[in-house]
Structure formats: C-alpha cells, structure tokens
N, C-alpha and C positions, 0 to 999 in steps of 0.2 A: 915346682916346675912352673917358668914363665909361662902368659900365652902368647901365641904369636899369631897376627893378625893375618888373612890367607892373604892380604893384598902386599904384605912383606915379602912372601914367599915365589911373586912373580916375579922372571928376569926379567927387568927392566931396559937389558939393551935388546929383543926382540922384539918389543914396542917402540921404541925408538921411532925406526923407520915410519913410521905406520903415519908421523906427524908431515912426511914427503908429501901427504897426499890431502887436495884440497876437492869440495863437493862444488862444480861449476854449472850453473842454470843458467840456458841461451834462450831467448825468445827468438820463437819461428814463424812467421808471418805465411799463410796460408794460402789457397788460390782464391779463398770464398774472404778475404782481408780478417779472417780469424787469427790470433793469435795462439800459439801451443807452446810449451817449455819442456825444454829438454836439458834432463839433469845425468849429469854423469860426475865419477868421481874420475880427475885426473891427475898425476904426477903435477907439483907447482911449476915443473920447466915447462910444462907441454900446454899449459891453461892457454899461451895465444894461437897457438896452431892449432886444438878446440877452437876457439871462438872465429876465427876468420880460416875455420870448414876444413881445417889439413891432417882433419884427425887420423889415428890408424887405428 
C-alpha cells in the first residue's frame, strides 16, 4: 500500500478563497505625536476604504 501524504488529502478548493485576503498595517498618529499601527486582515477589494478610514 502507497502512502499518502496528509497534505494530499486537503481540498484544495476550500483554501482557495483564503488567498482573497491580504494583512493591512495603517499608521496612526496620536494626540501626544506618537505613532501606533493598526493591523487588520482585509478582503483585497476593500484594502483602500481601510486605509482612507471607510472601514465596516
């Protein structure tokens, strides 16, 4: 009997989707002029309405 490797064994089209989604880091400028970052993971269509604040 062959073996089969467990990463053969995942569907590959429920991962798929999974590549829609990109990790976006905004720098936020502070009241004291500190800087902070704020990371979120968004859909690729939605990355500029994140960055100029139209998030939902």
């Amino acid at each position: 009997m062959a073996k089969i490797s467990k990463n053969a064994r995942t569907d590959r089209a429920t991962v798929a989707g999974s590549k829609d989604y990109v990790k976006v880091i905004k720098a936020v400028k502070g009241k004291t002029n500190n800087y902070s970052f704020l990371e979120k993971i968004v859909h690729k269509d939605k990355v500029q309405d994140f960055l100029a604040g139209k998030e939902s």
